[in-house]
C-alpha positions in Angstrom: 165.4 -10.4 34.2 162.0 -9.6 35.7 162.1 -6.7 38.1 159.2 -5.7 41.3 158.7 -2.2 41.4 156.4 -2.6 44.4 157.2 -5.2 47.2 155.7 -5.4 50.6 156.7 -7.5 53.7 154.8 -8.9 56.5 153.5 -11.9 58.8 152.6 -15.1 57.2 149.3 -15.9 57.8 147.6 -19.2 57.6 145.9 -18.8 54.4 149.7 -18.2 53.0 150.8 -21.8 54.1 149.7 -23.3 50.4 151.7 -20.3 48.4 154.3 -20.9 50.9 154.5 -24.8 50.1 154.0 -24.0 46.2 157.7 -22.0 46.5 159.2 -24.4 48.5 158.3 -27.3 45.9 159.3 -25.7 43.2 162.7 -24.7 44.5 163.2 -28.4 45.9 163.2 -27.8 49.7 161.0 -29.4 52.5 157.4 -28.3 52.8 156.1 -31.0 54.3 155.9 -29.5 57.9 155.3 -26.3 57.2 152.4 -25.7 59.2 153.7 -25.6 63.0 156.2 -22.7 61.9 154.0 -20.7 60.1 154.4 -18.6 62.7 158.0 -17.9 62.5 157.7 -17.0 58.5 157.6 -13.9 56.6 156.1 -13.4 53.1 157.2 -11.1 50.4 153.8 -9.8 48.0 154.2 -8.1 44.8 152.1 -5.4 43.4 148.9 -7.2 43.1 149.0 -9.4 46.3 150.3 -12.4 45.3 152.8 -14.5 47.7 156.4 -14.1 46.1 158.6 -15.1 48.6 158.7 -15.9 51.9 161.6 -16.7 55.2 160.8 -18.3 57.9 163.0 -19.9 61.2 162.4 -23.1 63.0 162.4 -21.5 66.6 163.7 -23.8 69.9 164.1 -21.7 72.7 166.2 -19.9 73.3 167.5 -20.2 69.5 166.7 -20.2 66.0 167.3 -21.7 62.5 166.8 -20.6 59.4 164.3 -22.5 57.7 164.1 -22.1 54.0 164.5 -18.8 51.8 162.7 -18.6 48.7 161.8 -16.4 46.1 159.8 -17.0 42.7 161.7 -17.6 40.1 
């Protein structure tokens, strides 16, 4: 099992969209339309900066989905 010792949260931003979609295609969920909820997603970095995860909500006022989880295998 591979282990993080350093992970850091934060915004997505749009230069995350194509690690965002890389994860999402590689754990089989929808990535097409990624773009408008940018937005709404978190990413999870390791160590070194790279995009290893990321959450994100489809948002329609007043309420939310969850959009896709995913983490690096």
């Amino acid at each position: 099992m591979k282990t993080i010792a350093d992970c850091t949260f934060a915004s997505a931003a749009p230069g995350d969209a194509p690690a965002i979609a890389e994860l999402l295609r590689a754990a089989d969920l929808p990535h097409g339309d990624l773009a408008p909820h940018l937005a709404h997603f978190l990413v999870a970095r390791d160590d070194r900066g790279a995009v290893i995860g990321a959450v994100g909500a489809e948002v329609c006022a007043p309420d939310a989905v969850l959009r896709s989880l995913v983490v690096a295998q």
